[in-house]
Structure formats: structure tokens, C-alpha cells
C-alpha positions in Angstrom: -2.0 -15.7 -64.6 -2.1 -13.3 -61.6 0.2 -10.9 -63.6 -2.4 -10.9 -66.5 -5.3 -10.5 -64.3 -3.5 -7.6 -62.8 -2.7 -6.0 -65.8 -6.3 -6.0 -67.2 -7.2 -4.7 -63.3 -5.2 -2.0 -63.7 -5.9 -1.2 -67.5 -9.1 -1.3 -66.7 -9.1 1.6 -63.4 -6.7 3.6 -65.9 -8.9 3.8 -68.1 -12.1 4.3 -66.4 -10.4 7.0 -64.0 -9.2 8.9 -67.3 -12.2 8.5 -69.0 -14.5 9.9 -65.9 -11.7 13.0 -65.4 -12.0 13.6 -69.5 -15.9 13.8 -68.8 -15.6 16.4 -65.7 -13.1 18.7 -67.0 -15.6 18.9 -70.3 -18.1 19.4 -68.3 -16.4 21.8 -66.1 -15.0 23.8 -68.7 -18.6 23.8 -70.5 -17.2 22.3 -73.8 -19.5 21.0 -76.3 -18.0 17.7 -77.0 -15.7 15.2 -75.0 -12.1 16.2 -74.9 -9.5 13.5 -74.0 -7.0 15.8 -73.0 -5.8 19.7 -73.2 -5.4 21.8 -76.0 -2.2 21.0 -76.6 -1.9 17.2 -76.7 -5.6 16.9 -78.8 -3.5 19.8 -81.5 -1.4 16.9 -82.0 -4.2 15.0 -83.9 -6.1 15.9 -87.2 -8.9 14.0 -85.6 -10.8 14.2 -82.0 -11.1 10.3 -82.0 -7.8 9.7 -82.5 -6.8 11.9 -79.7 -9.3 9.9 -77.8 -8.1 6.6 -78.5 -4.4 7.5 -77.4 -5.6 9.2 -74.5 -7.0 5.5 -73.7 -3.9 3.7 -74.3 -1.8 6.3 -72.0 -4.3 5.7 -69.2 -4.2 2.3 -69.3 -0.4 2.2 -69.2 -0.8 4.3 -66.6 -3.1 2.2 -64.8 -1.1 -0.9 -65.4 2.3 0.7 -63.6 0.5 1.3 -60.6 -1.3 -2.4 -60.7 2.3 -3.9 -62.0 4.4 -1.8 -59.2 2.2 -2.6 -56.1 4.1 -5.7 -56.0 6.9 -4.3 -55.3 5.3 -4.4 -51.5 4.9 -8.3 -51.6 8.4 -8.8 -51.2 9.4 -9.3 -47.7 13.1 -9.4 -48.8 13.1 -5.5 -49.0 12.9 -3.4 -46.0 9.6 -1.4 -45.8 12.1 1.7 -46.7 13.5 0.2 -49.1 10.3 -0.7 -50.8 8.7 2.4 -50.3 11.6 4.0 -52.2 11.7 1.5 -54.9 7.8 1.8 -55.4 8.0 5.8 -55.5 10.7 6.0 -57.8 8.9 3.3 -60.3 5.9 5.2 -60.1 6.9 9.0 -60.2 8.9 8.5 -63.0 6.6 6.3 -65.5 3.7 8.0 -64.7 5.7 11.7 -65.2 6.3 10.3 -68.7 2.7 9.5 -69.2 1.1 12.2 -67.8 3.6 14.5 -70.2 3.0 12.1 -73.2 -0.9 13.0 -71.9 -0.4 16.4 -71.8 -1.3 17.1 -68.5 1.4 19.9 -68.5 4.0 21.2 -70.1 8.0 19.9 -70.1 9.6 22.7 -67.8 11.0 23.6 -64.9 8.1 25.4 -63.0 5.5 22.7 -64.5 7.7 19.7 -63.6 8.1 21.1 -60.2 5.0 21.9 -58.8 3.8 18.1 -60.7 6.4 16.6 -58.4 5.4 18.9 -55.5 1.7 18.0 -55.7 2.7 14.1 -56.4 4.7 13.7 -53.1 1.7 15.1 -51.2 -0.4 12.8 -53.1 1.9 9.8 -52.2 3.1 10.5 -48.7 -0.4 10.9 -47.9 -1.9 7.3 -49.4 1.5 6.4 -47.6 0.6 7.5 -44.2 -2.9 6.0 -44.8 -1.6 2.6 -45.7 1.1 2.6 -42.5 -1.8 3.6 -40.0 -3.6 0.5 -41.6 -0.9 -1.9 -41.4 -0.3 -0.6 -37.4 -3.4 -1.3 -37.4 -3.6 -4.8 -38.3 -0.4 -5.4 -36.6 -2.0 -4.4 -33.3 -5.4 -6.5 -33.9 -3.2 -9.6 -34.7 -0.9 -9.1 -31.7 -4.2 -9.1 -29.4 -5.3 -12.3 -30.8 -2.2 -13.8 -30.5 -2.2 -13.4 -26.3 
């Protein structure tokens, strides 16, 4: 049941977080109507709706790896390394397949690139984040403890 709830968790952000980026970049870019996605991935449909609608499904997915590979943290087996690199690698390259399935940029070399450059920024920072947090809460439960 916790598996379920987390997949409808993370469904649920995906989509939300896609559906709130769809509406700023429309706004942004002073369109008329709602656009899911760039030029190129809403070409791929005859209809706006139906780009819409996939765009949906993509987010969700992607929403649902990064609910589904979180718990790759809750086992204590793993050393914090090795999780860390387990959790990256899970992540960056499901949600490079979505976000090119999306359309967020195109398949090459430059494109890929600076994607991967801009997602290890993303990541090591949340990364840092979370390890000054779990010092953190180390060093609170160590004072209680003497």
C-alpha cells in the first residue's frame, strides 16, 4: 500500500509541477492558449488536447521516478555513496528519457550536454542541502543522547 500511495504522491507533484511550468512559459511567451510543451513535441499531434494529455502522462511518470527512487535512500544496506550513485543514475537517466519524449530539447550532443550540466547542479545542490540536514539531525540526536 505505501508503494501505491507513493506513486499517486508522485503522479500527482508531476503533474501539478508540469501543469504550473506549461501555464508560466504560456504566459511568458504571451501565447494565446495553453501549450503543453515546445513547438516541436505539440507538431507531433494533429490536436492541442492530445498533446496535452501526453504531456500529463510524461509528467506523471516523471513524478512517479522521483517518488519510486527516493527509496533507494531507506536502505541502510547501501553506503550513503553508494546510494547516492544508485539514486542519480536512476534518476538522470529516466527522467533524460522523459524530458526528451517531452520535448524539452532536442537529441544532440550540445543539448544533451548542457541538460546533464545544468542537472548535476540541480542535484548536487538538493544533495548538499539534504547532507547539511542529516548533520544536522545527527548533531541534535547526539546532544540528546549525553
Amino acid at each position: 500500500m505505501k508503494i501505491f500511495k507513493r506513486i499517486l504522491l508522485g503522479a500527482s507533484l508531476g503533474i501539478n509541477i508540469g501543469l504550473l511550468s506549461a501555464v508560466s512559459f504560456s504566459y511568458a511567451y504571451q501565447l494565446p492558449n495553453l501549450i503543453a510543451s515546445g513547438p516541436t513535441f505539440t507538431g507531433h499531434f494533429r490536436r492541442p488536447l492530445t498533446a496535452l494529455v501526453c504531456s500529463i502522462v510524461l509528467w506523471g511518470l516523471m513524478g512517479i521516478l522521483f517518488a519510486l527512487s527516493s527509496t533507494i535512500f531507506q536502505n541502510d544496506r547501501l553506503s550513503i555513496t553508494r546510494r547516492t550513485i544508485e539514486h542519480f543514475s536512476l534518476t538522470y537517466g529516466g527522467f533524460t528519457i522523459l524530458a526528451i519524449l517531452a520535448g524539452w530539447f532536442p537529441l544532440s550532443l550540445p543539448w544533451v550536454a548542457f541538460y546533464t550540466l545544468i542537472y548535476l547542479l540541480i542535484y548536487l545542490i538538493i544533495w548538499l542541502i539534504s547532507m547539511a540536514q542529516a548533520k544536522k539531525l545527527v548533531h541534535e540526536l547526539n546532544k540528546k543522547l549525553h
